[in-house]
C-alpha positions as CSV (number, residue, x, y, z in Angstrom):
1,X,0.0,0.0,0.0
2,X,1.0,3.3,-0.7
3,X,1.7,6.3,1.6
4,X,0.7,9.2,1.8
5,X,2.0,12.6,0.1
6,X,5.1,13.6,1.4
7,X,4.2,17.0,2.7
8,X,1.4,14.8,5.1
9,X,3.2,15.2,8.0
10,X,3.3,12.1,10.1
11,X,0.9,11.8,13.3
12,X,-1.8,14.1,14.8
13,X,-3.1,16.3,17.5
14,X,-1.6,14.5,20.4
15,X,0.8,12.2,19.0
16,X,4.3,11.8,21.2
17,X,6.6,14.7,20.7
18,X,10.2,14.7,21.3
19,X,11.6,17.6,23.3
20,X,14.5,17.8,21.4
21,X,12.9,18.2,17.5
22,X,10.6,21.2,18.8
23,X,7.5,19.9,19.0
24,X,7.7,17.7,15.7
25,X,6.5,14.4,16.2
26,X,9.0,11.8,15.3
27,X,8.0,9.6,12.4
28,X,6.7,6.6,13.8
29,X,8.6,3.3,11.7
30,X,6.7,1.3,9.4
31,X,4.4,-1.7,12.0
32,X,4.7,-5.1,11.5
33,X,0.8,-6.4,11.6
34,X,-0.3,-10.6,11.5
35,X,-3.2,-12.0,9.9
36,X,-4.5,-14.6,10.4
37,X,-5.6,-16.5,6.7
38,X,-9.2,-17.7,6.7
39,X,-9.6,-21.3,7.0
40,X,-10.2,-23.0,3.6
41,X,-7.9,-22.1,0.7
42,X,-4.6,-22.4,-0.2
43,X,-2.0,-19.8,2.0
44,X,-1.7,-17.3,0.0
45,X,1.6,-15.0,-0.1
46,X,0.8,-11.6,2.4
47,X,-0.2,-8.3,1.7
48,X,2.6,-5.9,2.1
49,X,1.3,-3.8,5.9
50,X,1.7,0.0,5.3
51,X,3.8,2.3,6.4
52,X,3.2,4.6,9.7
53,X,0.4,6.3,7.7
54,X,-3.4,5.3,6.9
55,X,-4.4,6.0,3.8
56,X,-6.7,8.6,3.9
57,X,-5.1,11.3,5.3
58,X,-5.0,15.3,4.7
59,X,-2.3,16.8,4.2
60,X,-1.8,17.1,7.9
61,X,-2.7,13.3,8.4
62,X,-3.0,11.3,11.0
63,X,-3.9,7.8,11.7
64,X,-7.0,7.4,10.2
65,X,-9.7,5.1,11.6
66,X,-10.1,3.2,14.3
67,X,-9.0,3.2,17.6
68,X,-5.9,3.2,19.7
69,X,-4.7,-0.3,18.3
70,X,-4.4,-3.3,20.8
71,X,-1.0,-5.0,21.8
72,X,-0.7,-8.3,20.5
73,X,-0.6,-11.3,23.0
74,X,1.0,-14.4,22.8
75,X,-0.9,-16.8,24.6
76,X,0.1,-18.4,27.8
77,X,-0.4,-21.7,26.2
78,X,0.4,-21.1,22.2
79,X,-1.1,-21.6,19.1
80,X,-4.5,-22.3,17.8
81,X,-5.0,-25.7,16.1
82,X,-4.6,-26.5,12.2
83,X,-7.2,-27.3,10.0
84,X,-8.2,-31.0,10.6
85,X,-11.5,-30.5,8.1
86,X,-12.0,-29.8,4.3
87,X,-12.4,-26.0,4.0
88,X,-16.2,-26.0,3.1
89,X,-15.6,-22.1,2.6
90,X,-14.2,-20.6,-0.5
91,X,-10.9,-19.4,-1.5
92,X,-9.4,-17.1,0.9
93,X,-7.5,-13.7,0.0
94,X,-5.3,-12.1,2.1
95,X,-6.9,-9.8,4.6
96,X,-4.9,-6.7,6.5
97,X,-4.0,-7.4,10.0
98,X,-6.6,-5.6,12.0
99,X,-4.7,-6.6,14.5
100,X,-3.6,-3.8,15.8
101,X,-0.9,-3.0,18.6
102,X,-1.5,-0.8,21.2
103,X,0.3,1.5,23.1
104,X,1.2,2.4,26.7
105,X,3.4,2.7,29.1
106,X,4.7,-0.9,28.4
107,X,5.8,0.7,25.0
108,X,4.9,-1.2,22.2
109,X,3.9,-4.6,22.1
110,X,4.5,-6.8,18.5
111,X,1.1,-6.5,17.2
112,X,-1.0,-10.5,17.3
113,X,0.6,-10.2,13.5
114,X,3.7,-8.8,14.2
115,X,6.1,-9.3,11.0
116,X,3.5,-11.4,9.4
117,X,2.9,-11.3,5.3
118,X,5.0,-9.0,3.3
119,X,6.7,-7.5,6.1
120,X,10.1,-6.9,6.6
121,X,10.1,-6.6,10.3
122,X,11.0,-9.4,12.7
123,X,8.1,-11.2,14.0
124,X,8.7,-10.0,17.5
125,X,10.3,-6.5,17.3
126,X,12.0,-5.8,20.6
127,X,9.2,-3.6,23.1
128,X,11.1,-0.8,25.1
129,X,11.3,-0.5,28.8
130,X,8.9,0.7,30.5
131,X,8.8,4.2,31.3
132,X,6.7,4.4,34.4
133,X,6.7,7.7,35.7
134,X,4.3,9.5,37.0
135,X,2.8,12.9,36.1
136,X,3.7,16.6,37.1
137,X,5.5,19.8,36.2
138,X,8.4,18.2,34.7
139,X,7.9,17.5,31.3
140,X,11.2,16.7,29.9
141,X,10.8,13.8,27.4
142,X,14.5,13.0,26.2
143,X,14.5,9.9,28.0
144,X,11.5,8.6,26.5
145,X,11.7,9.4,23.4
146,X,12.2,6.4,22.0
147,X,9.9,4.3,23.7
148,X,6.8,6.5,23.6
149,X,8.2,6.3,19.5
150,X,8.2,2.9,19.6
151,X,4.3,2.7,21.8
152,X,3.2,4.9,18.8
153,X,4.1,2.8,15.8
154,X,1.7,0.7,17.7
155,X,-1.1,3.8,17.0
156,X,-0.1,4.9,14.1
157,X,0.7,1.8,12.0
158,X,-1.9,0.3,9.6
159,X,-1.6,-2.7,8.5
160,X,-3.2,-4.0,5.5
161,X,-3.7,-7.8,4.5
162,X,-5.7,-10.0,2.2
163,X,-8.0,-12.8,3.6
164,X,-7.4,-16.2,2.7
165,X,-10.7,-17.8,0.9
166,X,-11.5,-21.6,-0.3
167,X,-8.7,-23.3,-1.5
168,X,-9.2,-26.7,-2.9
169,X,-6.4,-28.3,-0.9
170,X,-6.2,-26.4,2.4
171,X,-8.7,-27.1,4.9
172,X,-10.2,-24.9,7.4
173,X,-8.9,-23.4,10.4
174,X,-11.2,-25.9,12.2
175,X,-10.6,-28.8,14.0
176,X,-14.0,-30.9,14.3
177,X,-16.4,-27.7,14.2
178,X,-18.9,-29.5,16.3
179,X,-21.2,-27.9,18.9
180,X,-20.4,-29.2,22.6
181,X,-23.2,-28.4,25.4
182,X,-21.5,-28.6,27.6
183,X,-8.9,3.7,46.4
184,X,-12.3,5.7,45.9
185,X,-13.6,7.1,42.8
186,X,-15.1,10.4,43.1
187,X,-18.1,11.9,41.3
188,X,-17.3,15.9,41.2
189,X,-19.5,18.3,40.2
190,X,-19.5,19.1,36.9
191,X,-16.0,21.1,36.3
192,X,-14.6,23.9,34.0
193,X,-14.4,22.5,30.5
194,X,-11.7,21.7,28.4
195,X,-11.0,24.9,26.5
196,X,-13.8,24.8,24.4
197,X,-14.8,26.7,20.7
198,X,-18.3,26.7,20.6
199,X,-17.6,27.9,16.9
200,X,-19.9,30.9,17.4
201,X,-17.4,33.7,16.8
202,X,-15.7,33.9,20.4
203,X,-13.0,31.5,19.8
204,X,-13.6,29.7,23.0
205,X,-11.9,30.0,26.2
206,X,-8.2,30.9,25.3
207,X,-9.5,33.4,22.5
208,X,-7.6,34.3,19.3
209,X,-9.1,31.4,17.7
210,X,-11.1,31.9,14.0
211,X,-14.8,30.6,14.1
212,X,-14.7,27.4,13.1
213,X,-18.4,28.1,10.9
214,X,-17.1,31.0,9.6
215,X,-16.2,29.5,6.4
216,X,-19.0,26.8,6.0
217,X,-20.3,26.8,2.9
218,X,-24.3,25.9,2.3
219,X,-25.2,22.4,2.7
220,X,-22.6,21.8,5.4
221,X,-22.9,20.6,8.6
222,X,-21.8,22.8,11.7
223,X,-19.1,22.4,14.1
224,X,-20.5,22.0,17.5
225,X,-17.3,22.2,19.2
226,X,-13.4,21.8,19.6
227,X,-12.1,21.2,23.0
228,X,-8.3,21.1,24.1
229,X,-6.9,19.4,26.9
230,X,-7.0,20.9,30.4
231,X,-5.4,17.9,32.0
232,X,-1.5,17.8,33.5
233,X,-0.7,14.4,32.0
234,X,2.4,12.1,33.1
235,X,5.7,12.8,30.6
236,X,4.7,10.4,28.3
237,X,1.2,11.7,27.7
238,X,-2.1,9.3,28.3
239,X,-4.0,6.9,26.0
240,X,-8.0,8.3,25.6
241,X,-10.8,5.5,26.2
242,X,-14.0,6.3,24.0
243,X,-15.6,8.4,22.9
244,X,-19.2,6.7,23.5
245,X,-22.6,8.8,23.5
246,X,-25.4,8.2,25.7
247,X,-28.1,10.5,25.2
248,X,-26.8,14.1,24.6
249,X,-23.4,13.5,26.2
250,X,-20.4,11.7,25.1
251,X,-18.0,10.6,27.2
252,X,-14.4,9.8,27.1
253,X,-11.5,8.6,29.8
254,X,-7.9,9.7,29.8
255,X,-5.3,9.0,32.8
256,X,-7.7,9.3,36.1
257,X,-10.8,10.6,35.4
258,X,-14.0,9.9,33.1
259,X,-16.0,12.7,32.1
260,X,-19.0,13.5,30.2
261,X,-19.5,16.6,27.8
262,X,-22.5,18.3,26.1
263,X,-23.0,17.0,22.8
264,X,-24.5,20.5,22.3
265,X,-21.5,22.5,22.9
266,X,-18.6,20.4,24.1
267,X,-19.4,22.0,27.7
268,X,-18.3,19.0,30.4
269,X,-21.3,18.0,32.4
270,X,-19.6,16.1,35.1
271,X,-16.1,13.8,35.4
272,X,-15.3,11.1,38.1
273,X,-11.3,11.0,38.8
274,X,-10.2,7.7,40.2
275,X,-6.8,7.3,42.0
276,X,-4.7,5.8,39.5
277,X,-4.1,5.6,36.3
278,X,-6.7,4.3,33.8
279,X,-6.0,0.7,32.1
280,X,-9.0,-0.9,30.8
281,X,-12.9,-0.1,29.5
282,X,-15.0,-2.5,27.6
283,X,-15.7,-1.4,23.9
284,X,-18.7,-0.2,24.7
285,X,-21.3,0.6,28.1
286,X,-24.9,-1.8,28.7
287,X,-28.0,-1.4,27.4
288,X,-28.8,0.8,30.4
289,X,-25.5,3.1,30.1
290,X,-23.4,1.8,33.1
291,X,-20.1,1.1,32.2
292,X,-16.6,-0.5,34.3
293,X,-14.0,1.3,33.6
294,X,-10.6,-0.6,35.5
295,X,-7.6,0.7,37.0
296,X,-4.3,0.3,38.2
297,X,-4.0,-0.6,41.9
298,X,-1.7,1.6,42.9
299,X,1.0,4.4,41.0
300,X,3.9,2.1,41.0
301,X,5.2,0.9,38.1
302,X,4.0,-2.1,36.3
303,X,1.1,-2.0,38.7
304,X,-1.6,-4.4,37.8
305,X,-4.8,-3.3,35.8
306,X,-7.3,-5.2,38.9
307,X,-9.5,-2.1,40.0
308,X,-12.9,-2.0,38.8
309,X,-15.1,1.3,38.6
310,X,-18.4,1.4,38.0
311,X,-20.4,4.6,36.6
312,X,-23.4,5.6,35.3
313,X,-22.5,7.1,31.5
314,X,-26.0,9.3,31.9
315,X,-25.7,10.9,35.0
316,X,-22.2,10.5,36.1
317,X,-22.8,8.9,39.1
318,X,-20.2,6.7,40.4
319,X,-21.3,3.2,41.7
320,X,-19.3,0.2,42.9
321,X,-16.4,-0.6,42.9
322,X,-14.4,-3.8,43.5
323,X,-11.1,-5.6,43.1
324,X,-10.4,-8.5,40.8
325,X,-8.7,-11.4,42.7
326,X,-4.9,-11.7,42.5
327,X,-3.8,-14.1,39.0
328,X,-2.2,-17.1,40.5
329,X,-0.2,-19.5,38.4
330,X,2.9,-19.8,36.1
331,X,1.3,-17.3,33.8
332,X,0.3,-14.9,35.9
333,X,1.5,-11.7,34.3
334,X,-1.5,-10.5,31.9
335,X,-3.5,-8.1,33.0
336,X,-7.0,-7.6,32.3
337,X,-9.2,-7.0,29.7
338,X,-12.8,-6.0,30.5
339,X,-16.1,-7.1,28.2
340,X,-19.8,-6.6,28.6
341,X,-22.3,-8.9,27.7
342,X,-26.0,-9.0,29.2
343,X,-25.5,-7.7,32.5
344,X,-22.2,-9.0,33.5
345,X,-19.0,-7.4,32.9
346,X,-16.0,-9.8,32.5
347,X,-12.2,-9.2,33.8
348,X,-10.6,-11.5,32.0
349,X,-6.5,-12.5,31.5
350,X,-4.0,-15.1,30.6
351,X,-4.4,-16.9,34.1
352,X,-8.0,-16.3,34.9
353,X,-11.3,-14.9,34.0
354,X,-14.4,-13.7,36.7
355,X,-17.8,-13.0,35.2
356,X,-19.4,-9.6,38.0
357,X,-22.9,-8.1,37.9
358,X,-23.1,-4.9,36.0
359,X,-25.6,-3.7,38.4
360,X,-24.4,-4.3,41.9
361,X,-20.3,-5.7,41.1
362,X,-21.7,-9.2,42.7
363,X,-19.1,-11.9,41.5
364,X,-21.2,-14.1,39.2
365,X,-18.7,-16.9,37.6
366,X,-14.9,-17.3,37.8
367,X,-13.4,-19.1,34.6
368,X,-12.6,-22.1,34.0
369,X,-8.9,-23.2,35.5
370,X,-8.3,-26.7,34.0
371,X,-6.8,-27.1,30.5
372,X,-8.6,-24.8,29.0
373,X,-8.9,-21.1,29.6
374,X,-10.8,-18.5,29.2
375,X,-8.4,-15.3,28.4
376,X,-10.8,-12.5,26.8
377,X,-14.6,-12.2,26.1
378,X,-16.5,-10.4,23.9
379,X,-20.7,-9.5,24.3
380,X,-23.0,-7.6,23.6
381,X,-27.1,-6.9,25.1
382,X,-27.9,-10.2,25.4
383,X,-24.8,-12.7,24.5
384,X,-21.6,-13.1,26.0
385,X,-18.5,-15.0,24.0
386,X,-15.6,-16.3,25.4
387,X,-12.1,-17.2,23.9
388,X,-10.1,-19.7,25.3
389,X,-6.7,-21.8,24.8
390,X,-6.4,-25.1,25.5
391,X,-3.1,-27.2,26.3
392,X,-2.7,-30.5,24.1
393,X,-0.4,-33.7,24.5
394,X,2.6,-31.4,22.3
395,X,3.0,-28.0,23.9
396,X,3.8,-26.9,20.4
397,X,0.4,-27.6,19.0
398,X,-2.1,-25.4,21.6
399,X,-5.6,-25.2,20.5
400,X,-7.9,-21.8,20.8
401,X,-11.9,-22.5,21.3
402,X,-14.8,-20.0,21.0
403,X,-17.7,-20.3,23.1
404,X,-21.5,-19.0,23.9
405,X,-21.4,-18.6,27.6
406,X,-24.0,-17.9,29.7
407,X,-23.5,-14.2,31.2
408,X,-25.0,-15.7,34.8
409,X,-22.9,-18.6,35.2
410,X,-20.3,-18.4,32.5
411,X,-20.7,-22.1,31.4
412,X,-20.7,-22.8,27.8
413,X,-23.7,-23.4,25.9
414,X,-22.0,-24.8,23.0
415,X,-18.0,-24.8,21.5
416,X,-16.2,-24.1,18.3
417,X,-12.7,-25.6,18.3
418,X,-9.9,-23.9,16.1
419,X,-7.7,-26.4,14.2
420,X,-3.9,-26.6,15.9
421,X,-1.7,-23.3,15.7
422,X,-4.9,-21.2,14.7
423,X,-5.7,-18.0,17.5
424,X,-8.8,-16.4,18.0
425,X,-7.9,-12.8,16.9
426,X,-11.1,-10.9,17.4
427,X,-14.7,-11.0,17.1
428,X,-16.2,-8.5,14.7
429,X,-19.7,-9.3,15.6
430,X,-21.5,-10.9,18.6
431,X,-24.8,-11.5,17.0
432,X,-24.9,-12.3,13.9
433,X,-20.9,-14.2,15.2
434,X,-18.2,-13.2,12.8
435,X,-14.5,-14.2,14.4
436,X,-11.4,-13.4,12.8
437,X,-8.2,-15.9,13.2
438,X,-5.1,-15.9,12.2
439,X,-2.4,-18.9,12.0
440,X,1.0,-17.3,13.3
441,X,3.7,-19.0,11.9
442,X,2.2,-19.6,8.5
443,X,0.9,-16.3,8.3
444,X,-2.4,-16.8,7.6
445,X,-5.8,-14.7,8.5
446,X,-9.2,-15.7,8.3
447,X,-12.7,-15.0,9.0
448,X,-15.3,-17.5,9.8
449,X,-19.3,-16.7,10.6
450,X,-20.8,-19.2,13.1
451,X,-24.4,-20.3,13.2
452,X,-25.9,-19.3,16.4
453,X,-25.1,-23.5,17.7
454,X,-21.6,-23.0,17.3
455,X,-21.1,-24.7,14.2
456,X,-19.1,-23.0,11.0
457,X,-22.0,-20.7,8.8
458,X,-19.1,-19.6,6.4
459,X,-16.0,-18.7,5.5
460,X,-16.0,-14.7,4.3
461,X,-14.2,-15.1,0.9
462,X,-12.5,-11.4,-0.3
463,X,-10.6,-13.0,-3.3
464,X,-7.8,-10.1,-4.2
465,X,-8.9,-7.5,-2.3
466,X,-6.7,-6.0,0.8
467,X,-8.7,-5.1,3.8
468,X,-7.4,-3.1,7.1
469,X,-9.9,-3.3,10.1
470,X,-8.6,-1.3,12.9
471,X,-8.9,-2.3,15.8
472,X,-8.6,-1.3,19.5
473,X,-8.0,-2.0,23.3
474,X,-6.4,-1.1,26.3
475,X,-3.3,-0.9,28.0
476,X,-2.4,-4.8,28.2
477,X,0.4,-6.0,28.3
478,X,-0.7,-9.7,26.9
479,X,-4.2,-9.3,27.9
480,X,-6.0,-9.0,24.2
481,X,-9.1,-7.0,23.9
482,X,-11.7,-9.3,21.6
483,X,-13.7,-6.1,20.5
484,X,-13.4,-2.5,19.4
485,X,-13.1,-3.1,15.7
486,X,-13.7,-0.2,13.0
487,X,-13.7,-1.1,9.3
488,X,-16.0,-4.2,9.9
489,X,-20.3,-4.2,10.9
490,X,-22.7,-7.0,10.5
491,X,-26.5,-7.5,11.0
492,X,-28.7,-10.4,9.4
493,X,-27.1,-12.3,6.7
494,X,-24.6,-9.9,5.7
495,X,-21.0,-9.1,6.5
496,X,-19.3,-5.2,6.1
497,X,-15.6,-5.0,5.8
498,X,-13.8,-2.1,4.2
499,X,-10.7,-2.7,1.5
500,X,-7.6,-1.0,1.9
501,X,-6.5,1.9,-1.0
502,X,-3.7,4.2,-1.6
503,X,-3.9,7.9,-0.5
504,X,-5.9,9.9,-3.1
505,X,-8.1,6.4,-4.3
506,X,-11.6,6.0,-3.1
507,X,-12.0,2.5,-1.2
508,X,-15.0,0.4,-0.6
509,X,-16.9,-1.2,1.4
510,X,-17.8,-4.5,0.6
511,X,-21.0,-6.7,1.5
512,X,-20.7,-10.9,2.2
513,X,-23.3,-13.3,2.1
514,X,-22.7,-14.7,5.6
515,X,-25.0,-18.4,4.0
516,X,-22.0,-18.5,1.7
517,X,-19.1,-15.7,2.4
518,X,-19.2,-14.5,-0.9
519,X,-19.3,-10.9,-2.0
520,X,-22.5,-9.9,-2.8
521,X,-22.2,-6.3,-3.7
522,X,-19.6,-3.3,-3.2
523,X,-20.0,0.4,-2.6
524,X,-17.5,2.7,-3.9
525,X,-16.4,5.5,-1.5
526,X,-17.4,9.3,-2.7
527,X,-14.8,12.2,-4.2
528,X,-11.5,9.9,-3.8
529,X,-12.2,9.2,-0.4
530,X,-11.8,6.4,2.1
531,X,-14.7,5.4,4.3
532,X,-14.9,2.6,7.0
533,X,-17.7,1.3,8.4
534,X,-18.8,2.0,12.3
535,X,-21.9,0.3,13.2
536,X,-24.8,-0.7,11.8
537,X,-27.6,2.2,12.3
538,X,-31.4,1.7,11.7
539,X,-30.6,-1.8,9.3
540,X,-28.3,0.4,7.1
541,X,-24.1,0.3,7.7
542,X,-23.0,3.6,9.2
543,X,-19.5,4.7,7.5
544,X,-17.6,7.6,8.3
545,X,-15.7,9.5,4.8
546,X,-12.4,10.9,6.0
547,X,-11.3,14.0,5.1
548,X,-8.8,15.1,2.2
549,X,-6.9,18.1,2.7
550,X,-9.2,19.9,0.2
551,X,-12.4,17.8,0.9
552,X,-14.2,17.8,4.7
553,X,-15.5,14.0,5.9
554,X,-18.7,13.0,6.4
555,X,-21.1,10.3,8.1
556,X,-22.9,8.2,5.8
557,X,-25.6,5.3,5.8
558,X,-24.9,2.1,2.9
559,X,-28.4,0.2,2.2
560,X,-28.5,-3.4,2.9
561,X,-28.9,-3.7,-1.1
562,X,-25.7,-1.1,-1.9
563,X,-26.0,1.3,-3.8
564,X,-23.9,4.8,-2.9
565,X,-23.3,6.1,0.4
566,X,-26.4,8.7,1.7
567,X,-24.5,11.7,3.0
568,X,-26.1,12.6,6.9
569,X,-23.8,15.1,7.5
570,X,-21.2,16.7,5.4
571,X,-18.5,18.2,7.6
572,X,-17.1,21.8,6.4
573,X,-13.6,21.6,4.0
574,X,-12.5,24.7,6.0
575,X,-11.9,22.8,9.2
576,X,-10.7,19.1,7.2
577,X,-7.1,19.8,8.5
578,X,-8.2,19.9,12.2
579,X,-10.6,17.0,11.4
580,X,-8.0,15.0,10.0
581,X,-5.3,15.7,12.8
582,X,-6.7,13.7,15.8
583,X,-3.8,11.6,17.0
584,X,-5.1,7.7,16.8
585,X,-9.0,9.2,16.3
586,X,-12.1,7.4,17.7
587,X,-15.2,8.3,16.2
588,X,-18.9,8.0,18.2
589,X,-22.1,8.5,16.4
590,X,-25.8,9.8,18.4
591,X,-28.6,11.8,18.2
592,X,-28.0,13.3,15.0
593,X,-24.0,14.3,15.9
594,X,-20.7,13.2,15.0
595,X,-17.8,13.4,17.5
596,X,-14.1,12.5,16.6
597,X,-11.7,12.4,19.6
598,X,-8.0,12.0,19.9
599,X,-6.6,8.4,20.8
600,X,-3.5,9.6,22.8
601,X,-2.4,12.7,23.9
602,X,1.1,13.9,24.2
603,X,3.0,16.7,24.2
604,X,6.5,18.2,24.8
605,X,5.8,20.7,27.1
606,X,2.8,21.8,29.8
607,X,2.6,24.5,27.7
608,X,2.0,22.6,24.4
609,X,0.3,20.2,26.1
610,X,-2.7,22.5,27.0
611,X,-3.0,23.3,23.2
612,X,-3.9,19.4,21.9
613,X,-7.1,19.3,20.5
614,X,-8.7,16.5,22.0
615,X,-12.1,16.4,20.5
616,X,-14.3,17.4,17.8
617,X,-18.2,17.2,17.0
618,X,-20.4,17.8,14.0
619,X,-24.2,18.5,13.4
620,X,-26.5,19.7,11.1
């Protein structure tokens, strides 16, 4: 894939500075990422990952989509199992690694596909020291340098990959697909807000700044609001959790607090701090907004991520909170990675796995502590899935399950088994159940839809094309987040995944049949544009355009029958640069408005600090 212009500088609002180069962010190296090949066909050779820089990016680029990327994890036990079955699914192209590497003060971790197909990179790079550290006046960065460099190839890296479809000789990733039964948090009052620009003319707080509407040109959507950071951050900046919208706030986490803003006018409504550093959030609240957010237990460093904090995304309100139990074991050193599904939330690792109420932080299940191990989850309203690795008779040959678990007890209603050396990489869908794998030594990625008993539905098929999911998690060190995917949606019978194109060449998004995996139709991003799917919205896919340096982006709703992209709100060219620039962006969706948000923000000074721009949103 091809990078960007040259005069696209490289990272965003927030990205790591380095003290030294005068606030120029150094250019993060090119990522390794691993895919997983699907199951059926014939391995084919890799898709070369991109360099530091997504596609789609102004001249003042950034990462494009998704969010922060998660840290790769090798498994406490190994690999998932080879195919032992005939690939019933088609031919498999090559798919990007949408395995993402995250960032954080553990610097940054080999993505699941680190120095898979058509990279250069060692499988493994090296991961830097940690920096620890804790926050205050001081702001002198030389020492970090490279390491927060390092953590941000993690963020900034996209790597692009072609899914493996049917082959005739290769068989699935499968190995007998059969069904089996078997410290206080405070709640302040609501604060002064981040420097905000209400884009009315004042320029917000700090002043001197142009109306952001004041060039908006007819048939263009307004900008609500552009906030800067107001928070004194550790040397090496924080990762930002969310954004997520309930109601007419959105909400966002970064360092030791969660607060909630006006979707109105960017104004914060309220913020709980917490007394360490933020590690963990689940991709997204419950039903009913709560959400657990989970924190360090104490400011030393390599403290473990075993604090859980509940709070009530519409009101602020802080509820429980509780510990998770110590890890015991020889493997021992993940830390957790939090999931909601029904009304438990799940704190999950490469030792253990506890199942709590949402409502009251009542322990419902712990894991399962024999052979096989739960070591992340993924849910949703009603459904909660586990992944697990299992030991075998040769320590070389580990096998990786999926399961339906019951959110009360956490007993399986029914299990998939991966063939030997396959991982479970992520699940882009709970319900319909779309799971993404990847086979690390052979290089291989794939994605398989399951019926709702566990058996194998299909095998998505994308022939040639290169796709690049991004996707997200938290500050793990081999904990692996199972959700928080942008690039891929599903509903019904159909499958949404995005391909991968060169700077300057519209992509597309692509629909699969999930009875057979094949394509079934493909919509062609507008004006030379790249757009990745979010979420589905009202039946239809919700895809966010992003911005050229002389086009704005835009939210958009694809048909379930294709056809074009139906423009909801087409953001104003004037402001694509500052659109473009969020550092690692997440993107939210609500009540009629757009918010963009920075995934990281760093600086190399308090001074420059205070001028990130942390968060953007759009309306009509």
């Amino acid at each position: 894939m091809t990078q960007p212009p040259s005069n696209q500088p490289p990272g965003g609002f927030g990205a790591p500075q380095d003290p030294n180069q005068g606030g120029t962010p150094p250019v993060p190296p090119q990522m390794p990422g691993q895919p997983p090949q699907m199951p059926p066909t014939p391995p084919q050779p890799p898709a070369q990952p991109p360099q530091g820089q997504p596609p789609a990016q102004p001249p003042q680029g950034q990462p494009g989509y998704g969010y922060p990327q998660q840290a790769p994890q090798p498994g406490p036990y190994g690999y998932p199992q080879q195919p032992q079955q005939p690939g019933p699914y088609g031919q498999q192209p090559q798919q990007p690694g949408p395995y993402g590497q995250q960032q954080g003060p553990y610097g940054q971790q080999p993505g699941p596909y680190a120095g898979y197909p058509g990279q250069t990179q060692p499988m493994y790079p090296p991961a830097p020291a940690p920096t620890g550290g804790s926050g205050g006046p001081s702001k002198n960065r030389t020492v970090l340098v490279a390491a927060v460099a390092a953590a941000v190839v993690a963020v900034a890296a996209v790597t692009t990959w072609a899914v493996v479809g049917k082959g005739d000789d290769e068989k699935p990733p499968v190995a007998n697909p059969t069904a089996s039964a078997s410290s206080s948090a405070s709640s302040a009052a609501p604060q002064p807000s981040e420097s905000t620009d209400e884009g009315d003319g004042t320029g917000g707080d700090k002043g001197g700044t142009d109306d952001l509407n004041a060039a908006r040109e007819a048939g263009e959507a307004k900008v609500n609001f552009l906030t800067t950071n107001d928070v004194d951050l550790p040397r090496n900046g924080s990762e930002v959790f969310g954004p997520w919208i309930v109601g007419d706030t959105v909400v966002k986490a970064m360092y030791k607090g969660v607060a909630g803003y006006s979707l109105a006018d960017g104004a914060k409504k309220w913020q709980v701090d917490l007394p360490f550093k933020l590690c963990a959030t689940p991709a997204q609240p419950g039903a009913n907004g709560l959400m657990v957010f989970g924190y360090e237990e104490s400011a030393k460093d390599g403290a473990k991520c075993s604090m859980l904090q509940q709070i009530d995304l519409k009101t602020g309100k802080a509820g429980w909170k509780k510990a998770v139990p110590k890890p015991t074991g020889l493997f021992a050193f993940s830390d957790n990675t939090l999931a909601i599904g029904g009304n438990t939330v799940t704190a999950a690792g490469s030792s253990s796995a506890y199942g709590f109420s949402l409502t009251d932080g009542r322990q419902v299940f712990t894991g399962p502590t024999g052979d096989c191990k739960p070591y992340a989850y993924a849910g949703d309203a009603t459904k909660l899935i586990a992944a697990s690795q299992c030991r075998t008779g040769d320590v070389n040959k580990e096998q990786h399950t999926v399961s339906e678990v019951d959110p009360n007890t956490g007993k399986p209603k029914w299990t998939y088994k991966l063939a030997l050396t396959w991982e479970v990489d992520k699940v882009y869908s709970v319900n319909p159940l779309v799971v993404s794998a990847f086979q690390r030594e052979q290089k291989k990625w794939s994605v398989v839809a399951l019926n709702p008993n566990g058996t194998v539905r299909s095998q998505i098929q994308g022939g040639k094309d290169k796709f690049a999911p991004r996707c997200g998690g938290g500050l793990v060190i081999f904990g692996r987040n199972l959700q928080g995917c942008t690039g891929v949606a599903a509903a019904g019978d159909t499958f949404y995944m995005a391909t991968d194109a060169s700077y300057g060449t519209s992509n597309e998004v692509v629909a699969f049949d999930l009875k057979n995996g094949k394509p079934k139709w493909r919509s062609k991003a507008p004006e030379e544009q790249q757009m990745t799917p979010l979420r589905m919205e009202g039946g239809e896919v919700l895809v966010y355009v992003a911005p050229k340096y002389d086009k704005g982006g835009a939210v958009a709703t694809i048909a379930p029958a294709g056809g074009a992209p139906k423009i909801l709100l087409k953001h104003p060219v004037s402001v694509s640069q500052i659109e473009s620039g969020f550092f690692s962006a997440g993107y939210a969706y609500g009540g009629g408005t757009f918010v963009v948000a920075a995934g990281r923000v760093s600086a190399s000074s308090d001074a420059e600090e205070k001028e990130i721009k942390t968060m953007m949103g759009f309306s009509k």
